[in-house]
N, C-alpha and C positions, 0 to 999 in steps of 0.2 A: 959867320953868323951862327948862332947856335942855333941847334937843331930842338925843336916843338916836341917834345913826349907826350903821347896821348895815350891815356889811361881807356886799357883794354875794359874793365870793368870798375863799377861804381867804388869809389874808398870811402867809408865812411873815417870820418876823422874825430879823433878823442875829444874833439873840442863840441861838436856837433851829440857826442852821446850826453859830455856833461852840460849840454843846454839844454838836450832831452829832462836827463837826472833835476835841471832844475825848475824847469816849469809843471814836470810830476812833485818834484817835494811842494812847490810853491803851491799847486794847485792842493796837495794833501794838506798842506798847513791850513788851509783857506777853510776845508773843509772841517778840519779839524776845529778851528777856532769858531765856523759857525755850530756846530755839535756842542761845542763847551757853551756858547751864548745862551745853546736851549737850554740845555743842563740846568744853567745855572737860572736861566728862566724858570725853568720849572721850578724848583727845587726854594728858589726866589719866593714863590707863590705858589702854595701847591691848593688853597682852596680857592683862589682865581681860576686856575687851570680844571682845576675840574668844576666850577660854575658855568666855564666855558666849553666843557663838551670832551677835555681832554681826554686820552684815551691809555695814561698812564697810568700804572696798576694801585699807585695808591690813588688815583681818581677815581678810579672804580668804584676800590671800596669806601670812597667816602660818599659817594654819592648814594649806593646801595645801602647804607645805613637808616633805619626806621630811623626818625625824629617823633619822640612822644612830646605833646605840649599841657602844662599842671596847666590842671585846671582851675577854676576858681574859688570863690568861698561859696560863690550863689548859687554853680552848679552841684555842688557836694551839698550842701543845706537842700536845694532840690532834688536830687537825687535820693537823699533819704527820709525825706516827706514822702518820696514816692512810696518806699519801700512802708515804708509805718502805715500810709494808707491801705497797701495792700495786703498786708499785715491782718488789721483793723476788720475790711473785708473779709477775707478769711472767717478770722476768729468770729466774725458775725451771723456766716449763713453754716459755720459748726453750730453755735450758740442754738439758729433759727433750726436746724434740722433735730437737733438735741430737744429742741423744747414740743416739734412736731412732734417726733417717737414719743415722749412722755403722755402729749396730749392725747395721743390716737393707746397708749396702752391705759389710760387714765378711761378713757369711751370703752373700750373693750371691759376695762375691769367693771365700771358701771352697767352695761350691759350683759355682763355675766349675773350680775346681783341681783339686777332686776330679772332676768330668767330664772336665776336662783328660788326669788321672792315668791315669784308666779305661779313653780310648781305646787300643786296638790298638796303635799304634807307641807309647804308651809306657809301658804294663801289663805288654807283654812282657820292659820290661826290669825289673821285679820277679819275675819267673820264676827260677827256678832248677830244670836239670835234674841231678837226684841217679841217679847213671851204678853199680849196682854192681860193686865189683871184680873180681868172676869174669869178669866180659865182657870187663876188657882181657887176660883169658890168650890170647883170639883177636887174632892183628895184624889183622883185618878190622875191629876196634871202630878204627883211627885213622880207618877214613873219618868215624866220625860225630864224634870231636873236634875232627879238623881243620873239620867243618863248621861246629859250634857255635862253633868259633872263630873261624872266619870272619865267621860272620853275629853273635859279639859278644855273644852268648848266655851267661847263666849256666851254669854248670857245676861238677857238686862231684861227686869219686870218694868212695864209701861202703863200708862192710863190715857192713851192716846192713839188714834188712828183708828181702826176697823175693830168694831170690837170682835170678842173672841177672834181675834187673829194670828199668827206668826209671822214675821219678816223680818229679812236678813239683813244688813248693811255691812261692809267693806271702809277698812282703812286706807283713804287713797293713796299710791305709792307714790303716783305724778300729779300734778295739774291738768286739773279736766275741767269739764263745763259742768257737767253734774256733780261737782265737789260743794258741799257748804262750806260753811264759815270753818265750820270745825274738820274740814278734811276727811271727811264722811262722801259715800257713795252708797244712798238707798239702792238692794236688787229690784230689780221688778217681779219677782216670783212673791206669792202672796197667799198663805193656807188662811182658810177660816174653818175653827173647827164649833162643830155642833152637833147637840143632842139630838133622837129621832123628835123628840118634839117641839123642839126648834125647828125642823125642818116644816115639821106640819102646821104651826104655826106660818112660817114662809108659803105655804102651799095656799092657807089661808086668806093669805093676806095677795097673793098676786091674785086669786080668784074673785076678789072684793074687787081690790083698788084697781084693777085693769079693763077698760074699757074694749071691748071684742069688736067694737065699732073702729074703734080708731087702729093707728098707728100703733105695734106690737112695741116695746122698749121705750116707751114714754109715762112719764110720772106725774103720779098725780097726788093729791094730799091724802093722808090717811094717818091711820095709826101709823107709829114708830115701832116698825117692827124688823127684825132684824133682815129681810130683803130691803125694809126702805133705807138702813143704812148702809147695803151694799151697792143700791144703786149711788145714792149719792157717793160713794168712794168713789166708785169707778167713772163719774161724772167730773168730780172735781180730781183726780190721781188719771191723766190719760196714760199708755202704754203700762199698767201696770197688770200682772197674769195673777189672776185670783182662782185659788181650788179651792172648793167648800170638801172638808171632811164629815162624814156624818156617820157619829157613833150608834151603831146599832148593837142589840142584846141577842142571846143565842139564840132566844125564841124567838124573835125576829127575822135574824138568817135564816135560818132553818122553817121559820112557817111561813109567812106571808111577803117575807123579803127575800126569799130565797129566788135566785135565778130561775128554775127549774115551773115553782109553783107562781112564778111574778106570769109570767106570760097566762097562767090557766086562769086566775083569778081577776082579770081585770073589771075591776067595779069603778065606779064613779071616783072616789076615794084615788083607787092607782091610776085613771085617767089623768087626772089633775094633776098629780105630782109629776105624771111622763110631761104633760105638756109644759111645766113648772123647768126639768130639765131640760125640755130643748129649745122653752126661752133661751133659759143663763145660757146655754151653747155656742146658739146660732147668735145671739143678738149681742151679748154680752162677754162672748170667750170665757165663759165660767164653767169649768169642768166639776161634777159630783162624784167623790167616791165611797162607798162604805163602808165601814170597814167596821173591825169587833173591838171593841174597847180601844182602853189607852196603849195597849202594848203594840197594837198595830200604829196608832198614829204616830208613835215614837217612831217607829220603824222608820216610815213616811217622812219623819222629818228628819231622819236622821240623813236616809238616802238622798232627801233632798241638797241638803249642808253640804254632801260629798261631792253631787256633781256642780254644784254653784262654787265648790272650789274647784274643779277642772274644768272650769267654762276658758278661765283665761289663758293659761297653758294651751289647749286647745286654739281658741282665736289666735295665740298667736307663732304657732307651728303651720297654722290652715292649713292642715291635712283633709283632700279631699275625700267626700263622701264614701267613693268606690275609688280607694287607693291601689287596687290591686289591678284595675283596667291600667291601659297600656295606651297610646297612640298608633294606630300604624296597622299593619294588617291582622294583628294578634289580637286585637278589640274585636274586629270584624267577625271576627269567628270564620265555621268552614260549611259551603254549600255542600247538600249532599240531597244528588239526585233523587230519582223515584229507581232507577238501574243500578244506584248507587254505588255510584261514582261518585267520591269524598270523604267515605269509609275509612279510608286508607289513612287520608290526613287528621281523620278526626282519632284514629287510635294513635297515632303517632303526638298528637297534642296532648292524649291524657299521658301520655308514657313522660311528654315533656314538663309536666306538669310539677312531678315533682322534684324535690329538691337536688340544686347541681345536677343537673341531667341537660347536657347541652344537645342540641339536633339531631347533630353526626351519633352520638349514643342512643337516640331514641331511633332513630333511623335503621342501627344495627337492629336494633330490637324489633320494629316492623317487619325487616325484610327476612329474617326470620320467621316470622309467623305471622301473620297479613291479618291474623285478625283476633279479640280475645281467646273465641272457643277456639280456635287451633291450640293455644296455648296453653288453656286448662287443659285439652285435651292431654297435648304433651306432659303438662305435669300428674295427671292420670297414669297415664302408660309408666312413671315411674316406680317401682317397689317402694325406698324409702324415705323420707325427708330430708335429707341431708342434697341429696340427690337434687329433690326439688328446688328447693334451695341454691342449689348451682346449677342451674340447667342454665341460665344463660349469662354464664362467667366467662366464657370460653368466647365468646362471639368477638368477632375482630371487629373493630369502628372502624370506619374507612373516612379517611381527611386526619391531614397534620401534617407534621414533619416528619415522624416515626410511628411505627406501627403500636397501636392500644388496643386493650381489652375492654370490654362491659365490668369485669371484674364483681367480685362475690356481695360487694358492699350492693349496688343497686341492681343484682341480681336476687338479693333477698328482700328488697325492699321491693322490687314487681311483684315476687311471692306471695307476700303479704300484703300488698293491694287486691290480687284477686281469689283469693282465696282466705283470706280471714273472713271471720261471722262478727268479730266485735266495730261497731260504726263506731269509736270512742278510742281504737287502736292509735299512738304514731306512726306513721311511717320511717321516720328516722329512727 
């Protein structure tokens, strides 16, 4: 019997390695073939694959790709509707802003013209003086035509309104309520001129027709004499300002009309006539002046002409009365005691007084010399004027940024605030 060999260790046998070798190839093939399936998958359909999420590199980038979509006809026709509107817009509120500036430099240029128009030299050549006829039966009225003619002035002879009178009228620039038909603006100012005996005539006649019983300013029938046509003006003409001129002779001034001898001589005669002017006055707003001939009344109407052209100018700057007050404690003025105490600030206000002279430099100047006569004084003890003259050029101001002097300009100008003798001096 043969004998059992039993194998000390494991053999592996050729036959067992190449079944190994073939279920590794088998198994690689396997793999292999499902790798080419995908392959070929993909590759089959590569925008399936990446609809589906693949994660292949051209998946990627197809999927990362913007997609633009045209638009249409309706949106591009809308779309530049839009723009043309906006367009449109634009060139509209340029247009409206374009057309404001024009308006608003169109009101300004108007507005200069009429300030233009307004001033004095050339308002007065819209004046016209309306001259009544009765005046030229005297040859004394050519002094005042040739004057106005001179000076180029309006002028119109009339047979109408107040007799012996003067009044002005204005060519209206605007629409007013006071305009007529014709574009006319009657002044209210109103000269009536007349001889001394015209006036006594007047004297006459309110002594007659004026009842001392009644009511002073009321009328009654009488002769037509030249009060009865003033009153009726001023009756039928309300806010109008009437001055009676009244020409008198040298021997008139000088003797029984004169200021001097009117007060010593009051007879029955010059009672009447006082009480005559402080009717028209008090009751009537009628002022009397008298004056020596026609060269004076020219005068009078001439001055008058000029300021009836700066009434408007005036009205409409409305420069107050006292331009020079102030608000605030500078109006106020400065108390000064009976110890006086206030002194101090009242010379420091004249020092500030004048021109470009701010505080802080009147200040220097105070604490310097507290008071005028110290100051005279000082300019006393000087020998010569030059001297005087700078004595407080040197004084330092205290306040600013950097250090100042009083300096020589309004140290000469102190000088010659207290120490000049001419009232009629500048100080500048």
């Amino acid at each position: 019997m043969s004998a059992v060999h039993r194998a000390n260790t494991w053999d592996i046998s050729d036959s067992e390695n190449e079944s190994d070798d073939i279920k590794a190839s088998s198994s690689s093939c396997v793999i292999l073939d499902q790798n080419t399936s995908i392959n070929e998958s993909n590759t089959s359909s590569p925008s399936a694959r990446a609809e589906d999420g693949s994660i292949s590199p051209e998946g990627v980038k197809i999927s990362g790709r913007r997609r633009t979509r045209r638009r249409t006809r309706e949106e591009v026709l809308e779309e530049l509707e839009t723009r043309t509107a906006a367009k449109e817009r634009r060139r509209e509120e340029k247009d409206k802003l374009k057309e404001k500036k024009l308006q608003e430099q169109q009101i300004r240029k108007e507005a200069a013209e009429r300030l233009n128009l307004l001033k004095p030299e050339n308002f007065i050549k819209s004046l016209t003086a309306h001259i009544h006829a009765v005046l030229l039966q005297d040859a004394g009225c050519d002094v005042l035509l040739r004057t106005l003619d001179g000076l180029q002035w309006r002028n119109r002879i009339e047979n109408q309104g107040l007799p012996n009178s003067i009044r002005w009228t204005q060519q209206a620039l605007q629409q007013t309520e006071d305009e007529d038909e014709d574009g006319v603006i009657e002044e209210d100012q109103v000269l009536m001129v007349i001889s001394h005996n015209e006036l006594e005539d007047m004297v006459m006649s309110h002594k007659t027709v004026t009842n001392q019983s009644a009511l002073t300013g009321d009328m009654y029938e009488g002769a037509e004499s030249q009060l009865d046509h003033l009153y009726k003006y001023l009756t039928r003409t309300a806010g109008k300002v009437v001055t009676i001129l009244v020409m008198i002779g040298h021997q008139q001034r000088s003797g029984s009309w004169g200021e001097d001898d009117f007060d010593l001589h009051l007879d029955q005669h010059h009672l009447d006539t006082e009480e005559l002017l402080v009717h028209l006055q008090l009751y009537w707003n009628v002022a009397v002046h008298f004056l020596l001939g026609w060269q004076e009344v020219t005068d009078h109407v001439v001055a008058l002409t000029k300021a009836l052209s700066k009434r408007p100018y005036k009205a409409l700057c409305g420069d107050p009365d006292l331009g020079f007050c102030m608000d605030g404690s500078w109006s106020a003025g400065v108390r000064v005691d009976r110890d006086g105490h206030g002194l101090a600030q009242v010379w420091t206000r004249q020092i500030q007084q004048l021109n470009r002279v701010s505080p802080a430099m009147a200040k220097a100047v105070t604490s310097a010399y507290s008071s005028p006569s110290l100051l005279l004084k000082a300019y006393e003890e000087l020998p010569s004027e030059e001297e005087r003259r700078r004595l407080l050029a040197d004084l330092t101001v205290v306040g600013g940024a950097k250090e100042r002097r009083v300096g020589p300009e309004l140290a000469g100008r102190v000088h010659r605030l207290l120490t000049s003798q001419n009232p009629h001096l500048l100080l500048d």
